[in-house]
C-alpha positions as CSV (number, residue, x, y, z in Angstrom):
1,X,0.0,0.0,0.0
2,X,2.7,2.5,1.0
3,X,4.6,1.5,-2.4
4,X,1.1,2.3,-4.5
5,X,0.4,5.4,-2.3
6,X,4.1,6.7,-3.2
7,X,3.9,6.0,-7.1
8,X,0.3,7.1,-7.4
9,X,1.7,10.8,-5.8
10,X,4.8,10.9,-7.8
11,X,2.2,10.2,-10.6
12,X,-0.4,12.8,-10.2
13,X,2.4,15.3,-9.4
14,X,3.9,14.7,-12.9
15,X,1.0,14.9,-14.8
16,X,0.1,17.9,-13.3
17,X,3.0,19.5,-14.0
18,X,3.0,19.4,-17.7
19,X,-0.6,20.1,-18.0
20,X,-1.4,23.3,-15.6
21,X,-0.2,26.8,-16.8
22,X,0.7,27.7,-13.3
23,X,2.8,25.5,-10.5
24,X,-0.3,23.4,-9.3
25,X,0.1,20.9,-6.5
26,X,-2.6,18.2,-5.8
27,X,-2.2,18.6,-1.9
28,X,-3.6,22.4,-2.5
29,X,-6.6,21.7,-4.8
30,X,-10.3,20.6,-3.4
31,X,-11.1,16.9,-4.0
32,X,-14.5,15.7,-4.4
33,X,-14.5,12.6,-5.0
34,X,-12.1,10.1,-5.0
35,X,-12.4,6.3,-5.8
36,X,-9.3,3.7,-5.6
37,X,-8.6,0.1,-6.0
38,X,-5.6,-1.4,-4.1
39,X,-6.2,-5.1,-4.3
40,X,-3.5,-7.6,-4.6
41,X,-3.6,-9.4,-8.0
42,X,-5.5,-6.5,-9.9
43,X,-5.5,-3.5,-11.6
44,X,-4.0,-0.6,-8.9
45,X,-6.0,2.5,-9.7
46,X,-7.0,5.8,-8.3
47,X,-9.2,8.2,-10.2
48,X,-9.5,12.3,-8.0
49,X,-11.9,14.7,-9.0
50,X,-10.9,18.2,-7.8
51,X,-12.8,21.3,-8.1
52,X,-11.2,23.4,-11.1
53,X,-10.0,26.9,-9.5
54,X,-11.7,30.5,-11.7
55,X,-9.1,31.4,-14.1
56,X,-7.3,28.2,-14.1
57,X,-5.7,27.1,-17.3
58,X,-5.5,23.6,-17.8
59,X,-4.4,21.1,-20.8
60,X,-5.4,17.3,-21.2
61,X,-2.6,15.6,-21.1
62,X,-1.7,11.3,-20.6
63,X,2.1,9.6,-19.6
64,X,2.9,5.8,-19.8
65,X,6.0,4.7,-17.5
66,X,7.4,1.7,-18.0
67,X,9.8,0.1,-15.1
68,X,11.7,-2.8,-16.4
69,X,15.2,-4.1,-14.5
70,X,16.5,-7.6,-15.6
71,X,15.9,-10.6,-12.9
72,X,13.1,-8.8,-11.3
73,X,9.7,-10.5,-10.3
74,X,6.8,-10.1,-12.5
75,X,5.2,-7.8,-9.8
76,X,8.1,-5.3,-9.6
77,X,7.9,-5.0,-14.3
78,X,5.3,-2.2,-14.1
79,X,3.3,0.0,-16.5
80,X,1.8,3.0,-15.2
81,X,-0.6,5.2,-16.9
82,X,-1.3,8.8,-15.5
83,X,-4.1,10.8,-17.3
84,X,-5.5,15.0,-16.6
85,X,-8.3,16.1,-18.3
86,X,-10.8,18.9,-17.9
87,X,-14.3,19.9,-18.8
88,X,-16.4,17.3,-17.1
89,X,-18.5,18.6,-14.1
90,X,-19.2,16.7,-11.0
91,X,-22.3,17.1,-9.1
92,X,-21.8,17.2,-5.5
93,X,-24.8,15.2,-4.7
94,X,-24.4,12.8,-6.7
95,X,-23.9,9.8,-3.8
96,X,-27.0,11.0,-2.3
97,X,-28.9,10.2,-5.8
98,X,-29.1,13.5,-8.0
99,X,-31.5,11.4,-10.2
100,X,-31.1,14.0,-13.1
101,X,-26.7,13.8,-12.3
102,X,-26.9,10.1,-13.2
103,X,-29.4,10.3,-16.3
104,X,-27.6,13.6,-18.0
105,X,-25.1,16.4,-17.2
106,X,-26.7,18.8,-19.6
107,X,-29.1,20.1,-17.0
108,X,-29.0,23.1,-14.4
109,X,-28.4,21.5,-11.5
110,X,-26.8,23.8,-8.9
111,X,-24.7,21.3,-7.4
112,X,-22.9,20.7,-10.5
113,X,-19.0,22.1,-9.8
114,X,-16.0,21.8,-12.6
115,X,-13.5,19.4,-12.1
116,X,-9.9,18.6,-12.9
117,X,-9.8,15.3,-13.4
118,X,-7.0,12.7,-12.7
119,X,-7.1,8.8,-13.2
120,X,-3.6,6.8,-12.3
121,X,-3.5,2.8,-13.4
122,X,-0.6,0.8,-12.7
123,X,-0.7,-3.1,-14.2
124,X,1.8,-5.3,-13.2
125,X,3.5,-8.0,-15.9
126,X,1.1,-11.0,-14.4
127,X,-2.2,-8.6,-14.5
128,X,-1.3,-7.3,-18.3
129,X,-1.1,-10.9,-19.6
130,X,-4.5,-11.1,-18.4
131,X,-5.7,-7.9,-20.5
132,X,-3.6,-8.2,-23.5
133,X,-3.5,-12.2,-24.5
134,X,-5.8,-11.4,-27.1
135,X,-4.4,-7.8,-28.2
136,X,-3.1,-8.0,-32.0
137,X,0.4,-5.5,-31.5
138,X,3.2,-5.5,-33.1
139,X,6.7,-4.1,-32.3
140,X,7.2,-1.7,-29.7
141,X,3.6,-2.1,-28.3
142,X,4.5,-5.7,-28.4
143,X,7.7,-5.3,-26.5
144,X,6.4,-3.2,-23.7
145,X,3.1,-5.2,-23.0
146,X,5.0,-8.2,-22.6
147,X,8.0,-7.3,-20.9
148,X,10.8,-8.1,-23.7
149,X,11.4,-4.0,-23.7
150,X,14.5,-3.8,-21.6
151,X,15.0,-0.3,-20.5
152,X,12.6,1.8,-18.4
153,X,10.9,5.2,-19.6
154,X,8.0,7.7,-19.5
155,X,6.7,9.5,-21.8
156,X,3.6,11.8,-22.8
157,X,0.9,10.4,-25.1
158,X,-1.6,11.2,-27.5
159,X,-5.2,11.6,-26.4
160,X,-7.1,10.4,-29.2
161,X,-11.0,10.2,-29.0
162,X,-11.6,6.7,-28.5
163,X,-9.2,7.8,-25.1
164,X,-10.6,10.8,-23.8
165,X,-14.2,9.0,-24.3
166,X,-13.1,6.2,-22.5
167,X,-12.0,8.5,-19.8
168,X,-15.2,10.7,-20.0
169,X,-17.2,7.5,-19.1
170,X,-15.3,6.5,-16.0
171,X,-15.5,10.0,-14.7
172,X,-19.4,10.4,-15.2
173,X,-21.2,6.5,-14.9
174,X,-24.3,6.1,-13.3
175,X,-23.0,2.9,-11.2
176,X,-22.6,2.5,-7.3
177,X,-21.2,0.2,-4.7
178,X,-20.4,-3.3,-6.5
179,X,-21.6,-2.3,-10.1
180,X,-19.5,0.6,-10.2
181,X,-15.8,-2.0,-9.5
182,X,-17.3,-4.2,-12.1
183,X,-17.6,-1.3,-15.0
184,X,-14.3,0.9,-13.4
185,X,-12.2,-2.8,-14.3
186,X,-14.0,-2.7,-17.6
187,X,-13.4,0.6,-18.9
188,X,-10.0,-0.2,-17.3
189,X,-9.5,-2.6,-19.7
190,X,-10.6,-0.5,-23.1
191,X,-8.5,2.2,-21.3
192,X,-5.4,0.4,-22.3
193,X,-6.0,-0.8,-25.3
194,X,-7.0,2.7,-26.9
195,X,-3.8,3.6,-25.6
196,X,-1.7,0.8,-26.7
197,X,-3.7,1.8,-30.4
198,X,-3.0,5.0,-30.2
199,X,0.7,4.9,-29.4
200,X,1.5,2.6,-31.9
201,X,-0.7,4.8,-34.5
202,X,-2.8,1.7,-35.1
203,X,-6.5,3.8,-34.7
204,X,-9.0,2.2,-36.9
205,X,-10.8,5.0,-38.8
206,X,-14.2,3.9,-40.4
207,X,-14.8,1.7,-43.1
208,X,-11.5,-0.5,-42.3
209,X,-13.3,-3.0,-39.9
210,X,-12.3,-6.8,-41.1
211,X,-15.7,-7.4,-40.8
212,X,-17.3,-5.4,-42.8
213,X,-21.1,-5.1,-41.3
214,X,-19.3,-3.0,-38.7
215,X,-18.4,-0.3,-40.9
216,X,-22.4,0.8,-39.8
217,X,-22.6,2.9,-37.2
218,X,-26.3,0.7,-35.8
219,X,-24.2,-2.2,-36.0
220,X,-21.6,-1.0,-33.6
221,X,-23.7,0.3,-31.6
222,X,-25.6,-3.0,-31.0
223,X,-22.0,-4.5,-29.9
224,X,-21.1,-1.9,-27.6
225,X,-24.9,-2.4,-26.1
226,X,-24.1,-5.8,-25.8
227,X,-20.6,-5.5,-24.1
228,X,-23.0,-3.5,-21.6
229,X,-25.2,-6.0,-20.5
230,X,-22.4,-8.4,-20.0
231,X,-21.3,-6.0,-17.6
232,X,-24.8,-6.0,-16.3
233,X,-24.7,-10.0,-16.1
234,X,-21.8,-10.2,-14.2
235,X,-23.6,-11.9,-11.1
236,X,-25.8,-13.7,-13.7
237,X,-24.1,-15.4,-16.6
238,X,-25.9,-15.2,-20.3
239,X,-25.5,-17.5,-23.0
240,X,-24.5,-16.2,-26.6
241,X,-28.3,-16.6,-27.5
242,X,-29.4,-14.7,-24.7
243,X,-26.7,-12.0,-25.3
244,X,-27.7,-11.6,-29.0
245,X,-31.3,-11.3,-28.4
246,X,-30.6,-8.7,-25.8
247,X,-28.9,-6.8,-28.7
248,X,-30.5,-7.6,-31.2
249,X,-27.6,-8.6,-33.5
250,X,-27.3,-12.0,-35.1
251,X,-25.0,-14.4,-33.0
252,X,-22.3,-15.1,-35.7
253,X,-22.2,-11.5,-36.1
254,X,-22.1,-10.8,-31.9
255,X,-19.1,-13.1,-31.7
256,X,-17.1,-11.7,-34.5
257,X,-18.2,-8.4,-34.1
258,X,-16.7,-7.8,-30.5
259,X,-13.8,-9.4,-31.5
260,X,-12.4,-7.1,-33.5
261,X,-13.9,-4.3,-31.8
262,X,-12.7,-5.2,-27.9
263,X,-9.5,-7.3,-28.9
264,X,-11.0,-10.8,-26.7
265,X,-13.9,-12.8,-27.3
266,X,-17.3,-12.5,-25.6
267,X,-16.1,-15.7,-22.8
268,X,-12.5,-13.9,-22.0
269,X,-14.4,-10.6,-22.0
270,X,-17.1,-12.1,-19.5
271,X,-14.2,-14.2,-17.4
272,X,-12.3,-11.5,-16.9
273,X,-14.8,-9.1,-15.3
274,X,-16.1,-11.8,-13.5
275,X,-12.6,-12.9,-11.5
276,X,-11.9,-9.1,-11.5
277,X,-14.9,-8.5,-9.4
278,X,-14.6,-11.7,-7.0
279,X,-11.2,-10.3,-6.2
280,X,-13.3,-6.8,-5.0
281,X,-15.7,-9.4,-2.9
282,X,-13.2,-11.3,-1.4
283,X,-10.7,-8.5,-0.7
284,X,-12.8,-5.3,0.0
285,X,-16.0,-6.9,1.1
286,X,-14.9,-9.2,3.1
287,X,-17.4,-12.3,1.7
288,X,-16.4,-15.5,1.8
289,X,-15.4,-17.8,-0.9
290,X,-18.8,-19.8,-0.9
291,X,-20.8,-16.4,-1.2
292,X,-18.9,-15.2,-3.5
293,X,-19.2,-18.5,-5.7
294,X,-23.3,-18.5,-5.4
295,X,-23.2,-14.7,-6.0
296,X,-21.1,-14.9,-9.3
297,X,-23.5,-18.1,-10.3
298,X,-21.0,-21.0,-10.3
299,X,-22.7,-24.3,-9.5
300,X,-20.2,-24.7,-6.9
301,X,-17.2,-23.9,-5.6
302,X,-14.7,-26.0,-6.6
303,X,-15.8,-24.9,-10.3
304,X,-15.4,-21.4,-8.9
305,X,-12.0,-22.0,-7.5
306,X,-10.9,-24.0,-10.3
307,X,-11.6,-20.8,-12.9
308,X,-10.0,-18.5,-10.0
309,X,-7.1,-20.3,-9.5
310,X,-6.6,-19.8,-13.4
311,X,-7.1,-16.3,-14.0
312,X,-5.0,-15.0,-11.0
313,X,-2.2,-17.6,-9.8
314,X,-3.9,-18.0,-6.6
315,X,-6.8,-19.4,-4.6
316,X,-9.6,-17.2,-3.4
317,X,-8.7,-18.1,0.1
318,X,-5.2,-17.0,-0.1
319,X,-6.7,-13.1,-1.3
320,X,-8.8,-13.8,1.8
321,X,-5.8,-14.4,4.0
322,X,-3.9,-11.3,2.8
């Protein structure tokens, strides 16, 4: 913890340096709201909010660190990614259900405040072979996700749209408590590979899908609605059918579809989340391994521990014990 506090203040320092007009510290600024994730085995993360000061000139700006020394464990390889962007608004009731906050932030709320916004990740060599096992890169993208890249660096990055999207939806979801881990590890996930797309220049502009059907906007859009209720179904596994009758997209076309537009298919996809979030039960909830199983719908728990065991090296009781 006092390892992830240290990078994660090192990290929000630097980013704010290059993207404030003025010396800026985070220490001085109002935070509003703050949400981090400091499980072992996952995704480190920590995403302020902080009023934006009158007059305050600010530009959106994103660095990637990678920390690579020969002989090291896979837990000491790291790649950190720091982002700062501005022009969202935060409403300060939101936890205490501004219905019209979570439907739309295009009304007149009073309680609506701009925000500087700063979201810190930090993936580890074991947790990126989770995300990336799937990702089609080549060369230096290649090198640095898996660890063959054998000198350490940061560096500033581009913010293309599909990134500062991304980044717009973590800030401003309508999710709480359990449902708002299980989309934050999703977005996670897309969060990285924009970035790895737009580093190595690889941004797929429209009408150069593979498959072709997806070169229509209604089509997309019936993926990306599907990807949603997955996320949705986490506690309550769908089958393919299921999933494409929910979207109303042919199943053939569902499977291929997210393919190519999330890098993993629809079961790696669904896995993922799901061992993702039984990591946030275990660790920050406190449940134990057989709630955990019925609550995630396994039809028992050595099935559940089997697929656990798998995805993170360990057994859900060890996470327990830590």
């Amino acid at each position: 913890m006092v390892k992830f506090a240290t990078d994660m203040t090192e990290a929000i320092e630097s980013i704010l340096s290059v993207s404030c007009s003025l010396p800026a510290a985070h220490s001085d600024m109002e935070l509003v709201q703050q949400r981090v994730q400091d499980i072992p085995g996952s995704v480190h993360y920590i995403i302020n909010r902080y009023r934006k000061p009158e007059n305050f000139e600010i530009e959106n700006a994103a660095m990637l660190s990678y920390h690579y020394k020969e002989n090291e464990v896979d837990t000491d390889k790291t790649l950190e990614l720091a982002f700062c962007i501005s022009g969202n608004k935060y409403c300060k009731k939101y936890d205490e259900e501004c219905t019209f906050c979570k439907l739309s932030q295009s009304h007149d709320c009073e309680e609506l405040v701009p925000t500087i916004d700063i979201a810190y990740f930090k993936f580890d060599e074991r947790q990126l072979s989770q995300y990336v096992k799937d990702l089609k890169t080549t060369g230096f993208t290649e090198s640095i996700l898996n660890f063959t890249h054998t000198s350490s660096f940061t560096r500033l990055m581009p913010i293309c749209d599909k990134v500062h999207s991304t980044l717009k939806d973590l800030m401003n979801h309508p999710y709480t408590d359990g449902m708002a881990n299980i989309y934050t590890n999703a977005q996670t996930q897309m969060l990285l590979l924009h970035t790895m797309e737009c580093m190595g220049n690889e941004e797929i502009e429209e009408g150069e899908f593979s498959c072709k059907f997806l070169e229509n906007e209604e089509d997309r859009k019936k993926i990306e609605h599907a990807r949603e209720v997955l996320i949705q179904h986490i506690c309550d596994p769908l089958t393919i059918k299921e999933l494409s009758r929910k979207a109303a997209i042919n199943e053939c076309y569902l499977k291929k579809g997210f393919k190519e537009l999330y890098g993993t298919t629809i079961f790696d996809f669904f896995q993922n989340q799901r061992m993702e979030h039984a990591k946030y039960l275990l660790y920050e909830r406190g449940l134990t391994v057989t709630d955990v199983s019925n609550m995630l719908g396994y039809s028992s728990i050595s099935h559940f521990s089997t697929a656990f065991k798998k995805h993170t090296g360990l057994k859900p009781c060890e996470l327990l014990l830590r």
